[in-house]
Structure formats: structure tokens, C-alpha cells
N, C-alpha and C positions, 0 to 999 in steps of 0.2 A: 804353519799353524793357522787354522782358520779361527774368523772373530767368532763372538758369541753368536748362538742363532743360526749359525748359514752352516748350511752342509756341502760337500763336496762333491755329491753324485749330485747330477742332473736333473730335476724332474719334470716330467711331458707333462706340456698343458694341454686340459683335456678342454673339451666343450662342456659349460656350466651356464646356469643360471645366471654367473656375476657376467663372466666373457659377453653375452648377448646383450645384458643392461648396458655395457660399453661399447657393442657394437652397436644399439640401436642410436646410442647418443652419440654414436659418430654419423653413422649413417643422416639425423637430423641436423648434425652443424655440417655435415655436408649439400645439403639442399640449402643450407641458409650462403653456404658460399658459391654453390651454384647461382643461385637468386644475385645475388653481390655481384660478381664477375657479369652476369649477365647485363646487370642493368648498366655497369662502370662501363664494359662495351659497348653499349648503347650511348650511352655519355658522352664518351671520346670520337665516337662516331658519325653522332652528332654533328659535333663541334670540326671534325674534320670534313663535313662536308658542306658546311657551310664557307668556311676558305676556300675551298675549294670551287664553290661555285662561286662564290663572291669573286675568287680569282679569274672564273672565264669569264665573267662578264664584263670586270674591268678588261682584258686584256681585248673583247671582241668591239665593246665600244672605245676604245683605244684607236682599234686597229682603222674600222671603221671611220670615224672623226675624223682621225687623220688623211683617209682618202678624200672625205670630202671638204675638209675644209683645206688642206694643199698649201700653200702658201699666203692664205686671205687672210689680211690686216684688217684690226680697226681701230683707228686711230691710236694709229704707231703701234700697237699690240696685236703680235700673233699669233693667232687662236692655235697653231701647233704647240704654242707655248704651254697650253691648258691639256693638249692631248698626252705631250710629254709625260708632263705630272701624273697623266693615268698609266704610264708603266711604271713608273716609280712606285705606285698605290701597289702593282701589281706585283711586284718585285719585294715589298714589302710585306704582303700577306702571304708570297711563296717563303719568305724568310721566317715567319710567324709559324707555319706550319711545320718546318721543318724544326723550330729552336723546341717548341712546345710538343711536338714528337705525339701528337693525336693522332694518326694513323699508327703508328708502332704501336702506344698503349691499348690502342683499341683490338689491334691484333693478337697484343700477348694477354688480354683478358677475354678473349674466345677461348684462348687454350685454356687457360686456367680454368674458364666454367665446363671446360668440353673434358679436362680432367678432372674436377671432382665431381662431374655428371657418373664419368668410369668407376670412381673410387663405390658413389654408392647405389652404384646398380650390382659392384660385388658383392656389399654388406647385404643389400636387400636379396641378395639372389641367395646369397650362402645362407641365410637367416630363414629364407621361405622353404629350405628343406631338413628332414628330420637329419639331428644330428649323427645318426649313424653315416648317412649318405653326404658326411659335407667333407671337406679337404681336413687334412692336418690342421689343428688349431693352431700349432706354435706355428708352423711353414706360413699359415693362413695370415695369421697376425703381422709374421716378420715382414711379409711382400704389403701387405698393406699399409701398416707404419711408414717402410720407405717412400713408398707412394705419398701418403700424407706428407713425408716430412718434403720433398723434392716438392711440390704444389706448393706447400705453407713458406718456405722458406724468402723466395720472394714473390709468389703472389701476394698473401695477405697484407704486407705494408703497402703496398698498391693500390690497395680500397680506399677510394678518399672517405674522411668521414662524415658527410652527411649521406654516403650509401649508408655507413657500416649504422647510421640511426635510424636510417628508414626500413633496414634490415630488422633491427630491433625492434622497430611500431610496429610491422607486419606479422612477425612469428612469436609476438610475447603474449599474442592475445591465443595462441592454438593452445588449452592445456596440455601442461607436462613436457612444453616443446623443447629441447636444450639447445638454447641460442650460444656462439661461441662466446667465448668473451669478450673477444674483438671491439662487439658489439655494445660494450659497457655493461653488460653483465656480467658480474664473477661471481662464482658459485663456490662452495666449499669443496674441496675435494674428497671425493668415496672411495674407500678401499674398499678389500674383499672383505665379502662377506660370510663370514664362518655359519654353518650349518651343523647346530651339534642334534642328534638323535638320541631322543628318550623319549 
């Protein structure tokens, strides 16, 4: 016995008015996480290449000092003593780099903005032809959703949040723009919208 309301046959989603309102506002919190993932890889990238260089330069003037300064004392103190300490610095900033994983996060936030770059070049691509001419809506939707949900699932808690604000200052000034929520904006949510004829 089915509940009240639901029928038992199937029915094809067709391409509508409502479907495109929700494609296009996905397509926009798609750019807004493109934007996010971009700049967080820029952030992490950042920050890992500065250990990074910070790292060869201690290890070259390290390496260096100690050629020159060789076994020379000054009063009773040996300047290799000082040179030591710069592989330890050195050793220290490769241990830094690897516990805080900036190179990894910076990697897996390319993917993330390089896939929901894909997701909405679909939405825009499928939306910029008449609906006679576009894919199956339901097929259309299902692959997309999954797509969404495999990116959201753990890129989005990934965004630190003074991206996910600066996302917000950027896109809240474009009218009508749909910022995710991510972002501190929550919006109501919209059902379909029924079209009666008279």
C-alpha cells in the first residue's frame, strides 16, 4: 500500500522552467566554489613554498658555514657548533611541512576547483542549448548530483573560513547571485513551482 500523495508509476522529468532556475543556481554556487578552492590553493601554496625555500637556504648556508668555518674556535666556542643548529632549523621546517600537509592540501584544492570548473561548464553548456537539443533531464540531473555530491562531500569542509567570507564579500554584491551557504548565507528553500492555465 503506498502513502498518501505518491503514486507508483514513475514519472520523466522533463526540462522546465523550475529545473533551469536550479540549474542556474547551481551553476553560480559552482563558480563561487570554484573561486574558494582556487584561492585555498593559492593559500596553501603559498605557505608551502615558503618552507620550502626557507628550507634550502638554511640547509645551503649550513652546508656552506660549515666548510668555512671547519674546525675554528673562539674562545673555547665552536662556530660548527652554530652551524649544527642550522640543520636542526632545517630539519625542523621539513618536519613542519610535512605534519601541516601544505603541499597535499594545495594539491587536493586544484582538483576540487578543476572539478567544479567541469560541473559548471555542464550546467552552462546544457542551459545555453534549446531544450529540445539537451540530454535526458532525469539521466542529466542524476550524473550531475553525483558529481556534486563526490566534490561536496569532502572538499567543502576544507574551505577555511576566512575564504568561505571573502567568498561571500565578493559574490553578494553581483544581483541575484546564489552564494552557497557555506558561505553564511542561508536562504529559504524553493520548491516547484506549479503553473496553472487559465
Amino acid at each position: 500500500m503506498e502513502p498518501d500523495g505518491y503514486s507508483v508509476s514513475p514519472t520523466k522529468l522533463a526540462w522546465s522552467p523550475s529545473v533551469e532556475r536550479m540549474l542556474i543556481r547551481w551553476a553560480d554556487q559552482a563558480k563561487c566554489f570554484v573561486w574558494m578552492h582556487t584561492e585555498t590553493f593559492s593559500y596553501y601554496d603559498t605557505h608551502a613554498r615558503r618552507i620550502i625555500i626557507a628550507s634550502n637556504i638554511l640547509t645551503a648556508v649550513g652546508g656552506l658555514s660549515n666548510v668555512i668555518a671547519g674546525g675554528t674556535t673562539v674562545n673555547g666556542f665552536q662556530l660548527a657548533w652554530v652551524f649544527g643548529s642550522l640543520s636542526i632549523l632545517v630539519s625542523i621546517t621539513n618536519m613542519l611541512q610535512e605534519k601541516l600537509g601544505y603541499i597535499t592540501k594545495a594539491a587536493e584544492h586544484k582538483q576540487y576547483s578543476a572539478q567544479w570548473g567541469t560541473i559548471q561548464r555542464k550546467i552552462d553548456e546544457e542551459l545555453s542549448i534549446p531544450p529540445e537539443s539537451r540530454k535526458d533531464c532525469g539521466t542529466f540531473l542524476k550524473y550531475l548530483r553525483q558529481d556534486i555530491n563526490q566534490v561536496s562531500i569532502n572538499g567543502n569542509a576544507a574551505i577555511p573560513e576566512f575564504i568561505r567570507k571573502l567568498c561571500f564579500d565578493k559574490f553578494s554584491k553581483i544581483p541575484e547571485f546564489d552564494i552557497p551557504d557555506i558561505c553564511g548565507q542561508i536562504e529559504h528553500t524553493q520548491g516547484y513551482i506549479h503553473v496553472t492555465s487559465g
